[in-house]
PDB file with SEQRES, HELIX, SHEET and CRYST1 records, atoms N, CA, C and O in Angstrom:
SEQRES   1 A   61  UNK UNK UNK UNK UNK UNK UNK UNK UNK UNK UNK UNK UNK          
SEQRES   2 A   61  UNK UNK UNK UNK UNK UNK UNK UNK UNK UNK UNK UNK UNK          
SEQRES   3 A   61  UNK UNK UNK UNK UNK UNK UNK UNK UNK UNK UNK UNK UNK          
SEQRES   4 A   61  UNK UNK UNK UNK UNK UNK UNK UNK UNK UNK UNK UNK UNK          
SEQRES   5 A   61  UNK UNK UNK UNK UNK UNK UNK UNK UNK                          
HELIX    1 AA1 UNK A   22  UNK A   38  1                                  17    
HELIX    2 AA2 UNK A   48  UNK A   58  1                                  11    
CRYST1    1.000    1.000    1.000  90.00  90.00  90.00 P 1           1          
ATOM      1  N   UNK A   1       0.840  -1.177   0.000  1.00  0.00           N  
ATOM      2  CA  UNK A   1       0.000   0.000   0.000  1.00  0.00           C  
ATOM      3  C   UNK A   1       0.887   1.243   0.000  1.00  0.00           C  
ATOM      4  O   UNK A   1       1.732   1.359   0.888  1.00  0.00           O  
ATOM      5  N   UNK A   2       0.747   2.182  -0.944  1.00  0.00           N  
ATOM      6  CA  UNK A   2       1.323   3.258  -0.922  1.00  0.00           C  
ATOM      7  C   UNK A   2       1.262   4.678   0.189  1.00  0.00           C  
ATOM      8  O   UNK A   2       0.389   5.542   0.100  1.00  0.00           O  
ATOM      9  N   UNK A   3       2.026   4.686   0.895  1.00  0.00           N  
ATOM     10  CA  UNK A   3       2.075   5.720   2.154  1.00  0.00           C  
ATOM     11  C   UNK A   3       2.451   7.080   1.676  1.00  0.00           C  
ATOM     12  O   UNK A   3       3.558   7.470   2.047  1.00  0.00           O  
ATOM     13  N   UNK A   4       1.701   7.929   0.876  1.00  0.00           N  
ATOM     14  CA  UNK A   4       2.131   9.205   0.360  1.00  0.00           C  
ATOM     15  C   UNK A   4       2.535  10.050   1.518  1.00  0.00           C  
ATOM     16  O   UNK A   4       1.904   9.668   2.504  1.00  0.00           O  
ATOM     17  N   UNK A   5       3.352  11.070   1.811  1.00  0.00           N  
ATOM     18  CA  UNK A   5       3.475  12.002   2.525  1.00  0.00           C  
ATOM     19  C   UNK A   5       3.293  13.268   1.541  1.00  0.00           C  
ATOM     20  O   UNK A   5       3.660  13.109   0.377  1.00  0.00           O  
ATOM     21  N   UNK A   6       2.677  14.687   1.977  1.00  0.00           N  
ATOM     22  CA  UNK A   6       2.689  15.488   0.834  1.00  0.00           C  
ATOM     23  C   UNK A   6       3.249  16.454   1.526  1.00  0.00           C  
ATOM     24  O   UNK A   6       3.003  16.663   2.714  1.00  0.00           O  
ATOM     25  N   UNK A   7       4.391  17.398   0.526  1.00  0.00           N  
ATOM     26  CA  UNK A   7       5.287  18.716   0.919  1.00  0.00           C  
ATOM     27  C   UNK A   7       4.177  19.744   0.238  1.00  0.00           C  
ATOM     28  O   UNK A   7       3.744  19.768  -0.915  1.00  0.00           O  
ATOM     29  N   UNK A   8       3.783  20.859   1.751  1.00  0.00           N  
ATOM     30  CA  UNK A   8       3.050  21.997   1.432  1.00  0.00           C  
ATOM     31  C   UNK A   8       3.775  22.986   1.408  1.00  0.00           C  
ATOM     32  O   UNK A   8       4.795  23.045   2.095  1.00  0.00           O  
ATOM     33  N   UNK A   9       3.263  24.248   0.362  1.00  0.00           N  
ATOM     34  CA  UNK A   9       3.781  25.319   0.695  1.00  0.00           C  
ATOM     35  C   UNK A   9       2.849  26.588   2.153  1.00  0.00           C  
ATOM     36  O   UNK A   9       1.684  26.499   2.543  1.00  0.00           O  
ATOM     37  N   UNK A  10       3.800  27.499   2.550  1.00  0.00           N  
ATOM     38  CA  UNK A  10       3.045  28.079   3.417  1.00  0.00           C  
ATOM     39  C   UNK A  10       1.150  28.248   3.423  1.00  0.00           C  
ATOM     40  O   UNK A  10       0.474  28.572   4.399  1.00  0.00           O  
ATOM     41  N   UNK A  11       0.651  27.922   2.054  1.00  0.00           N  
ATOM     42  CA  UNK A  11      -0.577  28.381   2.491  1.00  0.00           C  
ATOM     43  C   UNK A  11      -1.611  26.926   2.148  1.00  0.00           C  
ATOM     44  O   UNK A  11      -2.816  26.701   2.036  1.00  0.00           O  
ATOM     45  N   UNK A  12      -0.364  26.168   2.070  1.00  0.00           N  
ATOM     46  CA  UNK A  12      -1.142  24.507   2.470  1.00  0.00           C  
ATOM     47  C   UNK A  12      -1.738  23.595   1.253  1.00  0.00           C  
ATOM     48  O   UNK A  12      -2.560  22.679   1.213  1.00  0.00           O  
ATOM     49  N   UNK A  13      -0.904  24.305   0.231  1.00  0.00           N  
ATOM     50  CA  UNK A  13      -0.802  23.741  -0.891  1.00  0.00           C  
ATOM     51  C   UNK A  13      -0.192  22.705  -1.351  1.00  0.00           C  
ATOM     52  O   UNK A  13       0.830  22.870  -0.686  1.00  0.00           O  
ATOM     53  N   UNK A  14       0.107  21.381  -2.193  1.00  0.00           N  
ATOM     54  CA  UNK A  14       0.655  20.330  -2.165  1.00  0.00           C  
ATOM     55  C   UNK A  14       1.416  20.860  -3.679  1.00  0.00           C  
ATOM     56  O   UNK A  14       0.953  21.063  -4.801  1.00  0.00           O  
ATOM     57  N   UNK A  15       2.857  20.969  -3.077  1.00  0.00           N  
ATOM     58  CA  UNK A  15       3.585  21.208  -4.038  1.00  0.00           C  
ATOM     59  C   UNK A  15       4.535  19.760  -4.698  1.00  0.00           C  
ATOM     60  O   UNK A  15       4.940  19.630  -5.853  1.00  0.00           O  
ATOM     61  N   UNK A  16       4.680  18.925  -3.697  1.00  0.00           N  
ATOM     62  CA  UNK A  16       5.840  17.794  -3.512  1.00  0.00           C  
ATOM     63  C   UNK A  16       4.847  16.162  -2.901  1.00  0.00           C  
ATOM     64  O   UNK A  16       3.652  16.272  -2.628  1.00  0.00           O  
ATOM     65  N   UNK A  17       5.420  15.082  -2.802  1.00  0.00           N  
ATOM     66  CA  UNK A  17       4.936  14.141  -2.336  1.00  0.00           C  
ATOM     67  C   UNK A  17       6.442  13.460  -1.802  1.00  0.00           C  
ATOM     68  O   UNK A  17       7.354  13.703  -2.592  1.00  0.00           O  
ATOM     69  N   UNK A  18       6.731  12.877  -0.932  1.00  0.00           N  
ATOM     70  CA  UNK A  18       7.551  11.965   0.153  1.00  0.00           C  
ATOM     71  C   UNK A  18       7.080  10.395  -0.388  1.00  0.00           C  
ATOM     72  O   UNK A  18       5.981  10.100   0.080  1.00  0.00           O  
ATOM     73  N   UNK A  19       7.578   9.488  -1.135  1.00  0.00           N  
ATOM     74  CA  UNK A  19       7.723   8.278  -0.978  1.00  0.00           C  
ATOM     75  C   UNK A  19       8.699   7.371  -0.192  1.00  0.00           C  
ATOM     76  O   UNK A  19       9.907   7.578  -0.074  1.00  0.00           O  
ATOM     77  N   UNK A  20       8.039   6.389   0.300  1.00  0.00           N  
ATOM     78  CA  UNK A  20       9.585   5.308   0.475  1.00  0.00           C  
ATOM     79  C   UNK A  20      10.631   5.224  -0.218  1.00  0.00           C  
ATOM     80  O   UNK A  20      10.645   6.216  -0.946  1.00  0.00           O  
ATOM     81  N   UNK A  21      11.767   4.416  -0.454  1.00  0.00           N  
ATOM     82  CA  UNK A  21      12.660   4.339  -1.203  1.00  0.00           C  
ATOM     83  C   UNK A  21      11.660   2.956  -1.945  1.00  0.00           C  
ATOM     84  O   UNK A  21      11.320   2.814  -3.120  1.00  0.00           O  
ATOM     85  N   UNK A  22      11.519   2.504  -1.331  1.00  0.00           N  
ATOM     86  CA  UNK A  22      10.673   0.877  -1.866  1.00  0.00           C  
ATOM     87  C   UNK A  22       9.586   1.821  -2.963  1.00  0.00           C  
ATOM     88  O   UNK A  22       9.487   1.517  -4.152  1.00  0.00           O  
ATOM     89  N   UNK A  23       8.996   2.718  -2.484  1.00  0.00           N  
ATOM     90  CA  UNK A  23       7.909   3.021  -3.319  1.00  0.00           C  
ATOM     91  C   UNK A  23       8.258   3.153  -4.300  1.00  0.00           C  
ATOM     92  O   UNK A  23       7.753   2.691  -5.323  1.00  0.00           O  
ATOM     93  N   UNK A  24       9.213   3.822  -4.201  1.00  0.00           N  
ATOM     94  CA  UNK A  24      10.032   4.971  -5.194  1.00  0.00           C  
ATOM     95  C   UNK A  24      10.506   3.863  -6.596  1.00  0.00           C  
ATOM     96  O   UNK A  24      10.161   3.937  -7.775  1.00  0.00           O  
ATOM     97  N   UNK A  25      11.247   3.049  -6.034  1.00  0.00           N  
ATOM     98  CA  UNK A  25      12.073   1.740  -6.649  1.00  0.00           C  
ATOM     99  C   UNK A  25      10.806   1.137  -7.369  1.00  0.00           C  
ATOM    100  O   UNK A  25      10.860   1.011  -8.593  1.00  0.00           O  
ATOM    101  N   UNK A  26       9.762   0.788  -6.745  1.00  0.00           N  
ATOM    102  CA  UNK A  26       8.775  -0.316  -7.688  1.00  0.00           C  
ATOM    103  C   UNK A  26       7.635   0.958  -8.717  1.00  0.00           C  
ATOM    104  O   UNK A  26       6.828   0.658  -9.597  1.00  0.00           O  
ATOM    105  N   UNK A  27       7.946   2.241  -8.232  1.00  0.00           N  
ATOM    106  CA  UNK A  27       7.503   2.876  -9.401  1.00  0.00           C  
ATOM    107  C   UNK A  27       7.907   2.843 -10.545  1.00  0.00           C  
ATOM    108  O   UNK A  27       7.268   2.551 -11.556  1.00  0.00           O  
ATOM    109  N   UNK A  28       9.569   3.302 -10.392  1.00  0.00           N  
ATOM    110  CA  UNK A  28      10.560   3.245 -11.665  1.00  0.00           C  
ATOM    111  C   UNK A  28      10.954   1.722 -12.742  1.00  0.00           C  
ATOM    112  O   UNK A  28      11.428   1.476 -13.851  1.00  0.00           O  
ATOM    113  N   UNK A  29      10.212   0.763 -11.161  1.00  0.00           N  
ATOM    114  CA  UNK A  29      10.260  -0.143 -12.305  1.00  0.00           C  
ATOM    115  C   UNK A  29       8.992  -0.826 -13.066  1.00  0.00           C  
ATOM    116  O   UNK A  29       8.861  -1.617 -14.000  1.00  0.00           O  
ATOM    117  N   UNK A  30       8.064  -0.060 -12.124  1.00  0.00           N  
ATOM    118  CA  UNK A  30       6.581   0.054 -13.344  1.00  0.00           C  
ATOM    119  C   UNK A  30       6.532   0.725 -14.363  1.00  0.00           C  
ATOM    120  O   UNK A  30       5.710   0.345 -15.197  1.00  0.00           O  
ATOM    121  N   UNK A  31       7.224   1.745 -14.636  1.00  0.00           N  
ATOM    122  CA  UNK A  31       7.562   2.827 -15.734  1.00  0.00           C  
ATOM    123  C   UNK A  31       8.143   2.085 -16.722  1.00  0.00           C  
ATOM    124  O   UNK A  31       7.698   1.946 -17.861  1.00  0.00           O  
ATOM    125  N   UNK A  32       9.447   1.466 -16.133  1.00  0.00           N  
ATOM    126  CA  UNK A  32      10.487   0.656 -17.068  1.00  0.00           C  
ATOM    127  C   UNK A  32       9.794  -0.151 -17.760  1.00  0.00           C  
ATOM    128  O   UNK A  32      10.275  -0.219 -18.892  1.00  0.00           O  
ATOM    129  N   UNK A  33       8.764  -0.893 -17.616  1.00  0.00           N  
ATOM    130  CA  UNK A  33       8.178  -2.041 -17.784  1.00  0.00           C  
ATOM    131  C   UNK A  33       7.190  -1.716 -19.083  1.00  0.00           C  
ATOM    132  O   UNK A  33       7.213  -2.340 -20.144  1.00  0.00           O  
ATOM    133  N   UNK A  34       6.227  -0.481 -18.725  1.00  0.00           N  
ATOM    134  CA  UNK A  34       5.212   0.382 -19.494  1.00  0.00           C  
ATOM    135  C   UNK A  34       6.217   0.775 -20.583  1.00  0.00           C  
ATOM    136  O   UNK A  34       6.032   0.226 -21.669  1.00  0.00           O  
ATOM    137  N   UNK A  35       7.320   1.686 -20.485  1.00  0.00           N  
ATOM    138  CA  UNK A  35       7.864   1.926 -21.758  1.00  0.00           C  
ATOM    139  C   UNK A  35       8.508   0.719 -22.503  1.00  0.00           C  
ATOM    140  O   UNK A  35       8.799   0.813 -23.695  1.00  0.00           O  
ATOM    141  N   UNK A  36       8.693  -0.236 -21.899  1.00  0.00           N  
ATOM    142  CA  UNK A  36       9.078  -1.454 -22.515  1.00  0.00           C  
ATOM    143  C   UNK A  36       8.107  -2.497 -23.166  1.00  0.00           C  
ATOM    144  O   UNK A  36       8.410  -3.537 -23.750  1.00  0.00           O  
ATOM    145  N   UNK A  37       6.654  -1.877 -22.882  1.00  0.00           N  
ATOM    146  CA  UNK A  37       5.670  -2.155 -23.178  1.00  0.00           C  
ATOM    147  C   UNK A  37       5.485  -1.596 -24.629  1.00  0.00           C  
ATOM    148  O   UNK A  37       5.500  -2.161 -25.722  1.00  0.00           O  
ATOM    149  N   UNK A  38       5.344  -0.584 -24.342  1.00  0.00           N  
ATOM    150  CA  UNK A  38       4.803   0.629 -25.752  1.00  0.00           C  
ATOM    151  C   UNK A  38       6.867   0.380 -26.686  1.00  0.00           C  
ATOM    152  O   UNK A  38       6.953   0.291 -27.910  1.00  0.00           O  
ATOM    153  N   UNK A  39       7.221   0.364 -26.433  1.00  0.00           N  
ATOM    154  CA  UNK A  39       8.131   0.531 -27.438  1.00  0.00           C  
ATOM    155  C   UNK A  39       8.306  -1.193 -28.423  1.00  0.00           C  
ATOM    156  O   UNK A  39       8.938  -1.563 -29.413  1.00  0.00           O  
ATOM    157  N   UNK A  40       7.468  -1.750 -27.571  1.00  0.00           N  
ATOM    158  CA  UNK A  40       7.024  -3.465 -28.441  1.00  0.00           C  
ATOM    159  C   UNK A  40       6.216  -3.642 -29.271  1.00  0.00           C  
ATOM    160  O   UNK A  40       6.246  -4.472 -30.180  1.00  0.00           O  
ATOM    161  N   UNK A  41       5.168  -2.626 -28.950  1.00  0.00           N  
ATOM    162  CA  UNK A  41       3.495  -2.504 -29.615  1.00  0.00           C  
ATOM    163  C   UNK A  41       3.369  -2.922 -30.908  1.00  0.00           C  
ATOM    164  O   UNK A  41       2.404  -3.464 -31.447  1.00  0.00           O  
ATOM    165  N   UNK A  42       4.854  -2.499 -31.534  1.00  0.00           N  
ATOM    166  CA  UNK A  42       4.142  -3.312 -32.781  1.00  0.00           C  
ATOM    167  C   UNK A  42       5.091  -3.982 -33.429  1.00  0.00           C  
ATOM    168  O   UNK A  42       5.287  -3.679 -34.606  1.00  0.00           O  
ATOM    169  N   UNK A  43       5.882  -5.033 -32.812  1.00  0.00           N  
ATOM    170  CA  UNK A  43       6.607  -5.861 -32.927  1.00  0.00           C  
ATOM    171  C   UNK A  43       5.217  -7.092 -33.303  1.00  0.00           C  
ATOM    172  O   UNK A  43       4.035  -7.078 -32.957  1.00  0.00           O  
ATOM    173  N   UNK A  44       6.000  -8.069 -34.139  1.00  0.00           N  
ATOM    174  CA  UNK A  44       4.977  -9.014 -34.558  1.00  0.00           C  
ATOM    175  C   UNK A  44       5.501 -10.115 -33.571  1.00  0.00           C  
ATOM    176  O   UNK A  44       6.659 -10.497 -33.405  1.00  0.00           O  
ATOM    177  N   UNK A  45       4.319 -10.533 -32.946  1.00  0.00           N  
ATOM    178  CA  UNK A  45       4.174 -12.099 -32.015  1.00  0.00           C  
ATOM    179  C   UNK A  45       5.071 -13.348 -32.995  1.00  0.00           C  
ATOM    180  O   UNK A  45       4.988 -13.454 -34.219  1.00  0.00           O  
ATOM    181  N   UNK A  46       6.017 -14.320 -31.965  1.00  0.00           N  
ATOM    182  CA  UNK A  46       6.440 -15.018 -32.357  1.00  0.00           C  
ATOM    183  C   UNK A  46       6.391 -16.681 -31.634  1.00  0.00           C  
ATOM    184  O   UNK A  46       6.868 -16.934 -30.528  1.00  0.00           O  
ATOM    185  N   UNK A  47       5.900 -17.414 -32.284  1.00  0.00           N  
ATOM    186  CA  UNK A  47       5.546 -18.788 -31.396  1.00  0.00           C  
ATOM    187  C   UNK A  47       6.766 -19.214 -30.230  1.00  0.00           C  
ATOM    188  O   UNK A  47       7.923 -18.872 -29.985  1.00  0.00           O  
ATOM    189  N   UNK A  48       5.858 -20.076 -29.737  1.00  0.00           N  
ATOM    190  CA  UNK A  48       7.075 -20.315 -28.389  1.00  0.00           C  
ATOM    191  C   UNK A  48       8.701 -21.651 -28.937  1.00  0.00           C  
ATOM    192  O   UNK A  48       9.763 -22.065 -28.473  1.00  0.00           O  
ATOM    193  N   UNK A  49       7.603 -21.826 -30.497  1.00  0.00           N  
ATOM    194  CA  UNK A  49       8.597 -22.967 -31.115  1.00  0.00           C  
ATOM    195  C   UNK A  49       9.725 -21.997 -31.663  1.00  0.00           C  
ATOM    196  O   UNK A  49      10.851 -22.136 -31.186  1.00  0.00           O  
ATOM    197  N   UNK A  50       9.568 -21.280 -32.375  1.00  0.00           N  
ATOM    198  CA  UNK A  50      10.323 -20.207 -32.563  1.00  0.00           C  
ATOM    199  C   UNK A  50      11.720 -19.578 -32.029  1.00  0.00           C  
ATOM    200  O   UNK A  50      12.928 -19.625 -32.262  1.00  0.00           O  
ATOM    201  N   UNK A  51      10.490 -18.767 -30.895  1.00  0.00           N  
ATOM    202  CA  UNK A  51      11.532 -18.943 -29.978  1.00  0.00           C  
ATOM    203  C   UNK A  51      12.448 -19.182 -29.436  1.00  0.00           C  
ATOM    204  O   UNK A  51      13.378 -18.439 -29.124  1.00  0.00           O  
ATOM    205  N   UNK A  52      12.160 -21.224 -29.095  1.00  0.00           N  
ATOM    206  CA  UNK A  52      13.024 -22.072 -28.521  1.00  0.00           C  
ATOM    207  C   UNK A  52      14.251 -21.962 -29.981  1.00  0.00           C  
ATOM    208  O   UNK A  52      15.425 -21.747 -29.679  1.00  0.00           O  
ATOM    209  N   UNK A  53      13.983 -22.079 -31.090  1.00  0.00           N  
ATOM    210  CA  UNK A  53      14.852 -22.042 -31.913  1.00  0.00           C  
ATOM    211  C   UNK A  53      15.782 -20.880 -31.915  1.00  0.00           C  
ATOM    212  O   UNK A  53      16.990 -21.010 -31.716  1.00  0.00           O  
ATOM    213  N   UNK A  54      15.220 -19.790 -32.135  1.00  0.00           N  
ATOM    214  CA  UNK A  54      16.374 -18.611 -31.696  1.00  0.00           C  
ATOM    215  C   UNK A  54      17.117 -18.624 -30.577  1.00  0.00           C  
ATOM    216  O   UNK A  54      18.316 -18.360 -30.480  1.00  0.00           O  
ATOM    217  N   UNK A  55      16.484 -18.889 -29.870  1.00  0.00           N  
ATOM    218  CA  UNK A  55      17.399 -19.510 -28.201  1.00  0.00           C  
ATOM    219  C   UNK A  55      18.614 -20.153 -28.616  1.00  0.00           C  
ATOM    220  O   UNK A  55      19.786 -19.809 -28.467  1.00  0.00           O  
ATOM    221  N   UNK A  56      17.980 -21.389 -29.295  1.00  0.00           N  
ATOM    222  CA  UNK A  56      18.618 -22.900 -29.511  1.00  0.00           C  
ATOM    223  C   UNK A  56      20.331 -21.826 -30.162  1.00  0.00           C  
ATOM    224  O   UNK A  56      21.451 -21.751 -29.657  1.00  0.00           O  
ATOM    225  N   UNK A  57      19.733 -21.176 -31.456  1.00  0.00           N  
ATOM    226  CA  UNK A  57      20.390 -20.650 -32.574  1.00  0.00           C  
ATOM    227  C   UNK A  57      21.542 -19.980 -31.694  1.00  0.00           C  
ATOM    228  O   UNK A  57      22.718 -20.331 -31.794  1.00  0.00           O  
ATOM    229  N   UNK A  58      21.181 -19.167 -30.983  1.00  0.00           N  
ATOM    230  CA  UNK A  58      22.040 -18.436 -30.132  1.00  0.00           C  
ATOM    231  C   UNK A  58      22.930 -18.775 -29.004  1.00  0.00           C  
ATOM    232  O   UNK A  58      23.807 -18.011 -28.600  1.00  0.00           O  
ATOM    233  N   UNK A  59      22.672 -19.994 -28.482  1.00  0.00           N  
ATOM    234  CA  UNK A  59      23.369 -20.792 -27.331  1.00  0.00           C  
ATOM    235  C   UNK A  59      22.795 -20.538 -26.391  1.00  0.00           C  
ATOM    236  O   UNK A  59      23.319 -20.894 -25.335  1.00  0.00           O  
ATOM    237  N   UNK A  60      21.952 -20.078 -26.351  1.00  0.00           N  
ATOM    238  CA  UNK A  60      20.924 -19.305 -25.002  1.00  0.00           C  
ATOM    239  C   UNK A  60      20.079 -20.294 -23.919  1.00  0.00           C  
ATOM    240  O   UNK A  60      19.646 -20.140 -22.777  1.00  0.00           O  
ATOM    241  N   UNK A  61      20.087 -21.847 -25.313  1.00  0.00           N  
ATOM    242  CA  UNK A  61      18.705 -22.373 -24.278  1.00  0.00           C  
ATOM    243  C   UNK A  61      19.613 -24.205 -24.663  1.00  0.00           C  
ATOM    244  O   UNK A  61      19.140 -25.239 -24.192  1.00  0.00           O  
TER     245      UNK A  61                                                      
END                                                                             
């Protein structure tokens, strides 16, 4: 669960927010994930046989 803290200015305005370091960390790597998402979008799907072959091809698997 996310524990926001919020930084006001004098007249109690929310200028800033205080996360954990944990928060902080599994945000950046929800971000990472989303742009790693959208920058795939239109890569064409490839079977899992495939796959195993490019693996195979590469020494990977």
């Amino acid at each position: 669960m996310v524990r926001e803290q919020y930084v006001v200015d004098s007249k109690g305005r929310k200028t800033g927010v205080l996360l954990s370091l944990e928060q902080y960390k599994k945000l950046l790597e929800d971000l990472h994930d989303l742009a790693m998402v959208a920058e795939r979008r239109d890569e064409q799907p490839i079977t899992l046989e495939e796959l195993e072959h490019r693996l195979k091809k590469d020494g990977l698997l």
